[in-house]
C-alpha positions in Angstrom: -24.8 -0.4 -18.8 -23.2 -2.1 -21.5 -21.8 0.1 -24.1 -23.2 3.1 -22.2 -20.9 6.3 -21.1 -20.5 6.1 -17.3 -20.8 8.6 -14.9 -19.8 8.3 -11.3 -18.9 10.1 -7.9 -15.4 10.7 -6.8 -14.0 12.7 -3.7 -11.7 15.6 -4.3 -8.9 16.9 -2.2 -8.4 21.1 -2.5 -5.9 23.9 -2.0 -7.6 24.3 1.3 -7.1 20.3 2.1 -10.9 20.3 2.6 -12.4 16.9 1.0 -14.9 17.7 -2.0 -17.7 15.5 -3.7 -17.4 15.7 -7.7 -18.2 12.9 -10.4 -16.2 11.2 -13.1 -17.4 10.7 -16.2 -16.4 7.8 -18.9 -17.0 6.8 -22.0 -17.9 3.2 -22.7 -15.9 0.4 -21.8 -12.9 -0.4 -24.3 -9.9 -2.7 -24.7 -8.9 -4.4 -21.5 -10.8 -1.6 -19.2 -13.1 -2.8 -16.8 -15.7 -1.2 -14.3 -15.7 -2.2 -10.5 -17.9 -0.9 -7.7 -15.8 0.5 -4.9 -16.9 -1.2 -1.7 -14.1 -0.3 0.4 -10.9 1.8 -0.1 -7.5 2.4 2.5 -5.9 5.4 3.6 -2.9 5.4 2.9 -0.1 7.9 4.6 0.4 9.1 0.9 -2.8 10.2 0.3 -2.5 13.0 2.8 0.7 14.4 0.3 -2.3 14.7 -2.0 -4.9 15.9 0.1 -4.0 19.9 -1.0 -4.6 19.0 -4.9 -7.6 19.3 -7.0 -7.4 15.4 -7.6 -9.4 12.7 -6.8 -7.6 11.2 -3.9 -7.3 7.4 -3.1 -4.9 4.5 -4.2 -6.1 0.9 -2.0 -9.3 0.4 -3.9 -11.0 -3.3 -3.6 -14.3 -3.9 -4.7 -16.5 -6.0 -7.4 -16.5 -6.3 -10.7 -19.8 -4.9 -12.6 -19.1 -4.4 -16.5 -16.1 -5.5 -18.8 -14.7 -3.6 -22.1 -14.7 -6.2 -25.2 -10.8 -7.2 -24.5 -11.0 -8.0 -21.0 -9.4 -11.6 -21.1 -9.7 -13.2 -17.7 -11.9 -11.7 -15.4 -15.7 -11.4 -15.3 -18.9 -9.3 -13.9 -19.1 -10.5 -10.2 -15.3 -11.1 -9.3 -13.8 -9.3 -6.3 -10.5 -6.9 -7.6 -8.3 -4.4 -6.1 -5.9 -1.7 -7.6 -3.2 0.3 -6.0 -0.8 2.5 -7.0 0.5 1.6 -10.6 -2.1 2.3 -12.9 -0.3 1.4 -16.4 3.0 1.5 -18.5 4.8 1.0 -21.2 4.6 -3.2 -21.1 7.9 -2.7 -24.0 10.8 -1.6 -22.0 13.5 -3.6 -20.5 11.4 -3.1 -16.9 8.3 -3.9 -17.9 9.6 -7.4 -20.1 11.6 -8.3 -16.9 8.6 -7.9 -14.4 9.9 -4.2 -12.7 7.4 -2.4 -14.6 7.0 0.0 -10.9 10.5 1.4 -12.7 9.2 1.9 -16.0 10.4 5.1 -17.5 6.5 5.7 -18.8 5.0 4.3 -15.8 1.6 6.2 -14.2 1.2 6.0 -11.1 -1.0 7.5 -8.5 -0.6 11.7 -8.1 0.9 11.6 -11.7 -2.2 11.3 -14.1 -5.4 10.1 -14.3 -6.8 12.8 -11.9 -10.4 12.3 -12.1 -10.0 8.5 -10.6 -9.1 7.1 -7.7 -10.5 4.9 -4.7 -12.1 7.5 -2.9 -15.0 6.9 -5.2 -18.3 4.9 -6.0 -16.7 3.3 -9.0 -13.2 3.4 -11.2 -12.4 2.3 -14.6 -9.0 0.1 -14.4 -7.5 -2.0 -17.0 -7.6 -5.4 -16.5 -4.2 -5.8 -17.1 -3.7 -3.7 -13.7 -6.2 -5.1 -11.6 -5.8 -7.9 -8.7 -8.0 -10.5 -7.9 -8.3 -10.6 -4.3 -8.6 -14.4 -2.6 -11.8 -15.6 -1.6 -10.5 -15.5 1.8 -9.7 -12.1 2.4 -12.9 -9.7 3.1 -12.3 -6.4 1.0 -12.3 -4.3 3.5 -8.9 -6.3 4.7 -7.9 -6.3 1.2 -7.9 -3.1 0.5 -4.8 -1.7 2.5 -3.2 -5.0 1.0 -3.2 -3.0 -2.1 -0.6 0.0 -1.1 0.3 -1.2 2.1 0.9 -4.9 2.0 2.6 -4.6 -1.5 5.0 -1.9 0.0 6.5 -4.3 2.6 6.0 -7.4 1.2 8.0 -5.6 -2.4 11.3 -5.4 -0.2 11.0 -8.3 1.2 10.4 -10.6 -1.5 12.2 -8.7 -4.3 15.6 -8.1 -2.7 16.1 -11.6 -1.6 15.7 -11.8 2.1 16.0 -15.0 3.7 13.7 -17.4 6.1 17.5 -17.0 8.4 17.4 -13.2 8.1 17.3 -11.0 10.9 14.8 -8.1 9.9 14.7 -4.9 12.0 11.5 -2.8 11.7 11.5 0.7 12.9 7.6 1.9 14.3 4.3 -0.6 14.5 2.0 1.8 12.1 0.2 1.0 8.9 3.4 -0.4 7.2 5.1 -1.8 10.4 2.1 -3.6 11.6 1.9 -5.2 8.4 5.9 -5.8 7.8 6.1 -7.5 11.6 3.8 -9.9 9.7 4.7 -10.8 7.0 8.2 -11.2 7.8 7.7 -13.3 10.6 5.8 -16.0 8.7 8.2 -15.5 5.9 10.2 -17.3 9.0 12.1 -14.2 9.7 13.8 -13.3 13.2 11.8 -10.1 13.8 13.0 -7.1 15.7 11.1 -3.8 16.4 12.1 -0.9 17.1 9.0 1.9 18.5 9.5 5.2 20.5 7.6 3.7 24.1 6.8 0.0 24.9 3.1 0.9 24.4 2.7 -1.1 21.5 5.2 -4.1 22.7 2.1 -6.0 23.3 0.7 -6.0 20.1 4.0 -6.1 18.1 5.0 -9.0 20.0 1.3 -11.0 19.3 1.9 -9.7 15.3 5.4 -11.8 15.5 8.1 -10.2 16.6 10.5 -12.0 18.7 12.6 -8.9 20.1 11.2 -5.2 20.8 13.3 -2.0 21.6 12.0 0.9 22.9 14.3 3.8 21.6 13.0 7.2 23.2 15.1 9.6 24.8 18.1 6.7 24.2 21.9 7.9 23.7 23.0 4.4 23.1 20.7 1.4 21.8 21.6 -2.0 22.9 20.5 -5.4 21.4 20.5 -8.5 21.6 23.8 -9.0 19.0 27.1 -7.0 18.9 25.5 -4.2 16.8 22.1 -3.2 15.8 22.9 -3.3 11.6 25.2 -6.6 10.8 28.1 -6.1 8.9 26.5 -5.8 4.9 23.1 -5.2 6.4 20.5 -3.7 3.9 18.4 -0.6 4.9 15.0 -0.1 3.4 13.5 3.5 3.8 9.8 2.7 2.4 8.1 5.8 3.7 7.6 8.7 1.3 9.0 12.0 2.5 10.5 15.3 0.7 13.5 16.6 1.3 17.3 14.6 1.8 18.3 11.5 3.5 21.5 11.9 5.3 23.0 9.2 6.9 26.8 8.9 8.6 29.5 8.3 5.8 32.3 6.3 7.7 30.0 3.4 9.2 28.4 3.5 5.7 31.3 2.5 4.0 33.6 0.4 7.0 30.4 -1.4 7.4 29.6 -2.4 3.9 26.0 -1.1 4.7 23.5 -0.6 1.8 20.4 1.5 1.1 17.8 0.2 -1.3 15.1 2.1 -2.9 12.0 0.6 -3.2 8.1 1.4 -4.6 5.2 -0.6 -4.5 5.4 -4.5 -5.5 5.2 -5.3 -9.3 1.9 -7.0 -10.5 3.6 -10.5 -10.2 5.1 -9.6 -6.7 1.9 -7.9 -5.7 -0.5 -11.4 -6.8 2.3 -13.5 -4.6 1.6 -11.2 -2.1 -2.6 -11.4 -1.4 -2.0 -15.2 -2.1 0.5 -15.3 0.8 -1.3 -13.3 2.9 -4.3 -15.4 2.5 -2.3 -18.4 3.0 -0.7 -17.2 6.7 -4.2 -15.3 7.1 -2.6 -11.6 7.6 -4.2 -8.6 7.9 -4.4 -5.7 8.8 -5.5 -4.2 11.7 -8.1 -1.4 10.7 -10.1 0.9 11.9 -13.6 1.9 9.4 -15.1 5.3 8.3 -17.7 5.7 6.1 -16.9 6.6 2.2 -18.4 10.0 2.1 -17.2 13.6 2.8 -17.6 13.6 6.5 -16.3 10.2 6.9 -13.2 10.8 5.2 -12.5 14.5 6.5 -12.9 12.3 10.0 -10.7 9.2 9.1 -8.0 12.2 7.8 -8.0 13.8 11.0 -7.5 10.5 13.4 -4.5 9.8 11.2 -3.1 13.4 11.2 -3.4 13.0 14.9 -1.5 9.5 15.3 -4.7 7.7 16.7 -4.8 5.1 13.8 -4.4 1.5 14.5 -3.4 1.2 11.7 -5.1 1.3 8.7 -8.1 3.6 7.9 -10.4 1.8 5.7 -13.4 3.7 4.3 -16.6 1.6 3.4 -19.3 2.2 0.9 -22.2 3.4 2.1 -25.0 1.9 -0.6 
């Protein structure tokens, strides 16, 4: 395959949201690209955004390594990789040289370019450069949702400087909560989650959380310390939604409260991130579909539903 173009199969969202087989075609390897074989790929909440466009959908891809372009420095034919949702940038501006290349001004990221490739495929062509290699103790198909998911979380907590002797509220146990209630509880974190009933106490309190709050149909929530955000607490809104966020002026301000933005982990971030995982032996909790049309259409529907627990992972059928 060497020097050969490279054709392979991809799946399409559509105007109607209906999930479409196509194929990709490449021409042969160059610079720092390199092709992997796509044995397992998350679903990630954001993929449904792009489930209407004629793209080829999917951004938590892990799978091996088969052929490397002639500038590919540091991994080989064989390794297990992953990719998520930065695909390149600029590597000059003051982001990129200070290791915040997510805020590039030039970044691509997933839904922006690159249309024809994507993790709901056979194969992708990534550059090396923005490829992960995944510990030999994490399985890919735990890997995978790593790749959006775990670098989400894990991002906020490691790049805005929260402490072993924080106290770190997490609202809902889904595919980012699940994961957060982990990682910040070995980070040494007092854990406290917040979810609508106290049907998933049980589990959130087995993933490490030390306090749980069940908040439906609540006037006035009550915790365990004088208020539910400390003075100069820190809000992280990491899910992706349209529209405003409004939020009450005068506590804002008599409270010192902040909000902080945050995307997907930077490369550096994102490696500390599987090796800590692999360390404290996180993952995921996942449920599998098979990577074809029918299997994804089907993992799509259980998460429109709210049935997921709590990562869809979709698994190569060859």
């Amino acid at each position: 395959m060497a020097g050969q173009s490279i054709d392979f199969t991809t799946y399409r969202g559509s105007k109607s949201g209906a999930i479409h087989k196509s194929s990709t075609h490449r021409d042969p390897l160059k610079g720092d690209q390199v092709l992997m074989k796509i044995t397992h790929s998350g679903l990630c909440g954001t993929d449904e955004h792009y489930r209407s466009a004629d793209q080829v959908l999917g951004h938590e891809g892990a799978g091996v390594i088969e052929e490397v372009g002639p500038e590919v420095r540091t991994m080989k034919k064989g390794d297990n990789v992953g990719f998520g949702y930065l695909q390149n940038s600029c590597g000059g501006c003051e982001q990129c040289m200070t290791g915040h290349e997510t805020f590039c001004p030039e970044r691509v990221m997933y839904g922006m370019a690159n249309f024809d490739i994507g993790s709901f495929a056979s194969h992708a062509v990534w550059r090396e450069a923005y490829l992960f290699k995944i510990p030999e103790s994490i399985p890919n198909q735990y890997a995978a949702p790593l790749m959006c998911g775990g670098a989400t979380v894990f991002g906020a907590l490691e790049m805005y400087g929260v402490r072993p002797t924080d106290r770190v509220g997490i609202i809902g146990v889904g595919g980012l909560g699940h994961l957060a209630i982990q990682f910040a509880a070995n980070m040494g974190c007092e854990v406290v989650v917040f979810s609508g009933t106290d049907s998933k106490k049980e589990e959130a309190t087995r993933l490490g959380a030390m306090e749980f709050y069940a908040t439906k149909g609540l006037k006035e929530l009550k915790v365990s310390k004088p208020s539910v955000l400390a003075p100069g607490a820190t809000i992280f809104p990491l899910s992706v939604a349209s529209g405003n966020l409004e939020i009450p002026y005068m506590p804002l301000i008599m409270n010192g409260t902040r909000i902080q933005g945050s995307v997907v982990a930077p490369r550096a971030i994102h490696d500390k991130m599987l090796e800590f995982a692999a360390v404290h032996k996180i993952r995921p909790l996942i449920e599998e579909f098979p990577l074809n049309e029918e299997g994804i259409e089907k993992a799509f529907e259980h998460l429109d539903h709210g049935e997921m627990r709590y990562r869809g992972v979709l698994v190569a059928q060859d």
